[in-house]
C-alpha positions as CSV (number, residue, x, y, z in Angstrom):
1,X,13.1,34.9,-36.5
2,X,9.3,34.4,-36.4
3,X,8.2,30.6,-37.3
4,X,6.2,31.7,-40.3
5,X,9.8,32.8,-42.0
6,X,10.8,29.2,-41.1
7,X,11.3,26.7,-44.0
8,X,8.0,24.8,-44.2
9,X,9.1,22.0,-43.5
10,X,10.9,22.6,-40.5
11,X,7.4,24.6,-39.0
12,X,5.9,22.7,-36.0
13,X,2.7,22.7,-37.6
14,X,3.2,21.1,-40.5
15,X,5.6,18.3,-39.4
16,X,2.4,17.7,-37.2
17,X,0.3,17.2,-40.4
18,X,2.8,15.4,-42.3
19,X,4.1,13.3,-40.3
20,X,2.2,13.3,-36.7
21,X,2.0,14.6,-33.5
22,X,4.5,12.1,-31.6
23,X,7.1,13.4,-34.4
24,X,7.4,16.6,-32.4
25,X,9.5,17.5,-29.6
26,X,8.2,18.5,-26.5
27,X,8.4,22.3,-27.2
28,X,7.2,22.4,-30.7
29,X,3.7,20.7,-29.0
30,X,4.3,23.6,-26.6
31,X,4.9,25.8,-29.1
32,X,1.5,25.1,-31.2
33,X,-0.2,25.4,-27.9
34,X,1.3,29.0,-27.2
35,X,0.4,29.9,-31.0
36,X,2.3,33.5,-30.4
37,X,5.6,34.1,-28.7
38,X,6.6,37.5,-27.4
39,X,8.7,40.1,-28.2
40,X,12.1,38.7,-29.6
41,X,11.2,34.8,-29.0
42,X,9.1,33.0,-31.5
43,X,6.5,30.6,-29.8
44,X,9.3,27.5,-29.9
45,X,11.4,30.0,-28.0
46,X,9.2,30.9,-25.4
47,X,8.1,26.8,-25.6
48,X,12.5,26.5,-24.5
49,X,11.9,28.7,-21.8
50,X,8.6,27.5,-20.2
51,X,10.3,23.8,-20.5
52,X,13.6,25.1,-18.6
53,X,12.0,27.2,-15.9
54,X,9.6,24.4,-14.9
55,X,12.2,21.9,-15.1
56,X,10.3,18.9,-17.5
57,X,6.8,19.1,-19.1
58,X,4.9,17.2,-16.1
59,X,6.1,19.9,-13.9
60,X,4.9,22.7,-16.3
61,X,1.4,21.1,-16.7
62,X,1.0,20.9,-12.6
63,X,2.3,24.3,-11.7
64,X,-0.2,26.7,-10.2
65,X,-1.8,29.3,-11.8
66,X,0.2,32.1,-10.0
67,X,3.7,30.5,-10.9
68,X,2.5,29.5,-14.3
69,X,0.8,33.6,-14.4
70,X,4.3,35.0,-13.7
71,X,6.1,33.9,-16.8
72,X,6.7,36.9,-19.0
73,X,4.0,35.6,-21.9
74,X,1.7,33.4,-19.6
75,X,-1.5,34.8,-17.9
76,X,-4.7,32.8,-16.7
77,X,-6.1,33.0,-19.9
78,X,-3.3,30.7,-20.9
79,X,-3.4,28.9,-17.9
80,X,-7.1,28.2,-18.4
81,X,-6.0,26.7,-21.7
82,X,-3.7,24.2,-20.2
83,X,-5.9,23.6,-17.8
84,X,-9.0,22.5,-20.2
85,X,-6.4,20.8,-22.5
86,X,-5.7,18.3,-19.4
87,X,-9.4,17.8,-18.6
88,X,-10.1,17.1,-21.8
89,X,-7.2,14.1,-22.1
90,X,-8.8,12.9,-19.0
91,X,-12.2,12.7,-20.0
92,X,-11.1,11.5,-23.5
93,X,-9.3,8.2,-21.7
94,X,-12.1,8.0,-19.1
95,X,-14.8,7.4,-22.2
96,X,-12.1,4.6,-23.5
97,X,-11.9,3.0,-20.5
98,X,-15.3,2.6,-19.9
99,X,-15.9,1.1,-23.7
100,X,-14.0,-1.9,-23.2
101,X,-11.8,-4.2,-21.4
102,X,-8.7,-2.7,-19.3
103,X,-6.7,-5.8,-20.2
104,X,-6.6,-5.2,-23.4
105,X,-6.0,-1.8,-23.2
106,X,-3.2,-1.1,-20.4
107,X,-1.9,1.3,-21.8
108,X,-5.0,3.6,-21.7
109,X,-5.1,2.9,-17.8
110,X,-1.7,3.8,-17.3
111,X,-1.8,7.3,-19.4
112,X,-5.0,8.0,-17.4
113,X,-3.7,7.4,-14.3
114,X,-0.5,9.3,-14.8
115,X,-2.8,12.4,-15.9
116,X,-4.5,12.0,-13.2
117,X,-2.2,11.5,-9.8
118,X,1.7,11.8,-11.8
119,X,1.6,15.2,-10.6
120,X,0.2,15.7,-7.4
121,X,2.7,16.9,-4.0
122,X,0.7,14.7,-1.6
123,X,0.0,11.1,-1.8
124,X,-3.6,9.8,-2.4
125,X,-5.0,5.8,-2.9
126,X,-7.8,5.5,-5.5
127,X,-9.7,2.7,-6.8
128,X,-11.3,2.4,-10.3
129,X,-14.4,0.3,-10.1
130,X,-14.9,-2.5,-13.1
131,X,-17.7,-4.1,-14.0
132,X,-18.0,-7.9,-15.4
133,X,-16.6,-7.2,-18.6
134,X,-13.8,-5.3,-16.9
135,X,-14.8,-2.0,-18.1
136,X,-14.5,1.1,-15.9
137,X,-17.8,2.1,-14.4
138,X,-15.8,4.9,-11.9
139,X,-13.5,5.6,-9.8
140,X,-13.0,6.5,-6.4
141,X,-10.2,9.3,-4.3
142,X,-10.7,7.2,-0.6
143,X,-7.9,8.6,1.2
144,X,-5.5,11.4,0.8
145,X,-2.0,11.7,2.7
146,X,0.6,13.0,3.3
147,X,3.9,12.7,1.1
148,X,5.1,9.4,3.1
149,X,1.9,7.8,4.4
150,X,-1.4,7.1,3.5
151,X,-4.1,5.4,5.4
152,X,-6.1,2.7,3.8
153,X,-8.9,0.8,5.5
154,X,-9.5,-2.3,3.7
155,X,-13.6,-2.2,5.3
156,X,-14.3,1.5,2.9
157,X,-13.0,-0.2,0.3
158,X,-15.5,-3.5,0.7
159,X,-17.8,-1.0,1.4
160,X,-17.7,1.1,-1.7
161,X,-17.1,-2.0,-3.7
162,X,-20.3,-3.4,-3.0
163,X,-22.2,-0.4,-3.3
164,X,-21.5,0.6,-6.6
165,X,-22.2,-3.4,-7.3
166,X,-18.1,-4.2,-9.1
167,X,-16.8,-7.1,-9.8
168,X,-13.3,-6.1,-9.8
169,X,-11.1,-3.6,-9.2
170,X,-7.9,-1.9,-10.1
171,X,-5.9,-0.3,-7.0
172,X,-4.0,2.7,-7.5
173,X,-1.8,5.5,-5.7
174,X,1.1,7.9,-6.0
175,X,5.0,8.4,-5.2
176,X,4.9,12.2,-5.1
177,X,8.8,11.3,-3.8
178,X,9.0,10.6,-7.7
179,X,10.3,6.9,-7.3
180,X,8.1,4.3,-8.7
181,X,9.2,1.0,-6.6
182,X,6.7,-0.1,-4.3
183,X,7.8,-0.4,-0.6
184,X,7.2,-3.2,1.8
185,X,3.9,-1.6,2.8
186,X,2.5,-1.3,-0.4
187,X,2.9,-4.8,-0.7
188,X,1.4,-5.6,2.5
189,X,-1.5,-3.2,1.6
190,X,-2.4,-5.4,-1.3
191,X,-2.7,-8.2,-0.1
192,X,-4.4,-6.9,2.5
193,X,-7.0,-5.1,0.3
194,X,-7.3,-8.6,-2.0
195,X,-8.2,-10.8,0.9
196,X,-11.0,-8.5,2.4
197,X,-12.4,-8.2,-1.1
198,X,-12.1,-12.1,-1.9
199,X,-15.1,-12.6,1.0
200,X,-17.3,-10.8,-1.2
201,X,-16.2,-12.2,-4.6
202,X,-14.2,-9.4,-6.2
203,X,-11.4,-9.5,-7.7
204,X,-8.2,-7.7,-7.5
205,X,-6.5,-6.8,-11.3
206,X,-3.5,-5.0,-10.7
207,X,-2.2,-2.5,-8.7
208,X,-0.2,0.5,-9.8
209,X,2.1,2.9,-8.5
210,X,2.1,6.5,-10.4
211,X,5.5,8.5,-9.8
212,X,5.6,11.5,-12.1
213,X,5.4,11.7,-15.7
214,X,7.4,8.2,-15.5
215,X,5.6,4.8,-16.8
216,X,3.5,3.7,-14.0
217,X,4.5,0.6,-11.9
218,X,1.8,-2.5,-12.2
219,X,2.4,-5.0,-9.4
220,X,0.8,-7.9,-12.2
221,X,3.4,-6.7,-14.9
222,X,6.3,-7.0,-12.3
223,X,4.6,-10.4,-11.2
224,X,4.1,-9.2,-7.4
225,X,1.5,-11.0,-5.7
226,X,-2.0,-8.9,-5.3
227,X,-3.5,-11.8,-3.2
C-alpha cells in the first residue's frame, strides 16, 4: 500500500508536522528522505530494508557510495543527497559552536563530534581550538591511525595551539572498535597533552572519545583527570 492511502495520521509526514521530527522512528525519517519507494515497497518499506541491510542508521549514513549505489532503489543521485544532508548537520553545529560557549552547550559538541569521526574505520585525534570565551574558532585532523594506534605528539599540538592564538582546547578521537571506554593510553595521552600545553597557558576542557553512533565519552563528565 502506497503511504498516500495511509490514514493521515499515521503518514510520516504529518506526524512530523504535528507532532515533530524526534516523534518518528528511524525509517519514517528515512522514509521522507527517500520520498518514493519502488515497485511493491512504499518509501517506509524500502526505509525497513536500507535500515536492515546496513545494520543501524550510523552505518547506513557512512557506507560508500558503491555499497549504498547497489541497493535496488539507491543511485548516486541519492547518495549525493545523503551525503549533502550530513554536511549540512555539520556545518549547521559548526556555526553553533562558534556562537557561544561549549560549556553551556555540550550537547552540541558531542552531536558534532559524532557526525564527524562516529563513523570513520580508522582512528584519528583532533583538536577543536577555543577562544577566550570558549567558542570554537576551528578545529584541527593532526594525526590519523590505524584502527588500534594513533600517534600524538604533544609539540604539533603546542605548535598549532599557539599559532591559531587559543586559549583552550577540547581534545578528541575515535574508537572505530565501537567501544567508548578510554584505555590506559588515552589517559596517559591527556595528561600528557595538558602539561605541555600548561607551559604556554592553555587550557585543557575535556576530552572525548567518539565510538559509533553511541553518546560520546567526556573524560570531565566521567571525572577523569585531564591534567
Amino acid at each position: 500500500m502506497a503511504i498516500t492511502d495511509w490514514p493521515a495520521d499515521e503518514r510520516p509526514r504529518e506526524r512530523l508536522l504535528a507532532h515533530g521530527a524526534a516523534a518518528l522512528s528511524d525509517a519514517e525519517l528515512l522514509a521522507l528522505f527517500l520520498r518514493v519507494g519502488i515497485r511493491g515497497k512504499s518509501a517506509v518499506d524500502l526505509a525497513r530494508d536500507l535500515l536492515k541491510h546496513f545494520g543501524s542508521l550510523s552505518a547506513l549514513c557512512s557506507a560508500s557510495a558503491s555499497s549504498f549505489s547497489a541497493i535496488p532503489g539507491m543511485g548516486p543521485a541519492k547518495y549525493a543527497q545523503l551525503q549533502a544532508v550530513l554536511e549540512l548537520s555539520r556545518r549547521a553545529l559548526s556555526e553553533e559552536m562558534a556562537k557561544r560557549d561549549v560549556l553551556d552547550s555540550p550537547s552540541t559538541v558531542r552531536d558534532w563530534l559524532r557526525l564527524k569521526l562516529g563513523h570513520l574505520p580508522h582512528e584519528v585525534f583532533m583538536i577543536l581550538l577555543l577562544d577566550a570565551q570558549n567558542r570554537v574558532m576551528g578545529c584541527e585532523e593532526l594525526f590519523r591511525g590505524t584502527l588500534t594506534q594513533t600517534s600524538v605528539y604533544p609539540r604539533e599540538v603546542v605548535k598549532l595551539v599557539l599559532q591559531r592564538n587559543a586559549a583552550a582546547v577540547i581534545l578528541a578521537h575515535n574508537h572505530p572498535s565501537g567501544v567508548s571506554e578510554p584505555s590506559h593510553a588515552d589517559q596517559a595521552l591527556t595528561r600528557s597533552l595538558s602539561q605541555a600545553l600548561s607551559l604556554v597557558d592553555v587550557r585543557v576542557l575535556d576530552h572525548f572519545i567518539v565510538a559509533g553512533n553511541s553518546r560520546p565519552l567526556s573524560f570531565a563528565e566521567r571525572g577523569l583527570p585531564l591534567n
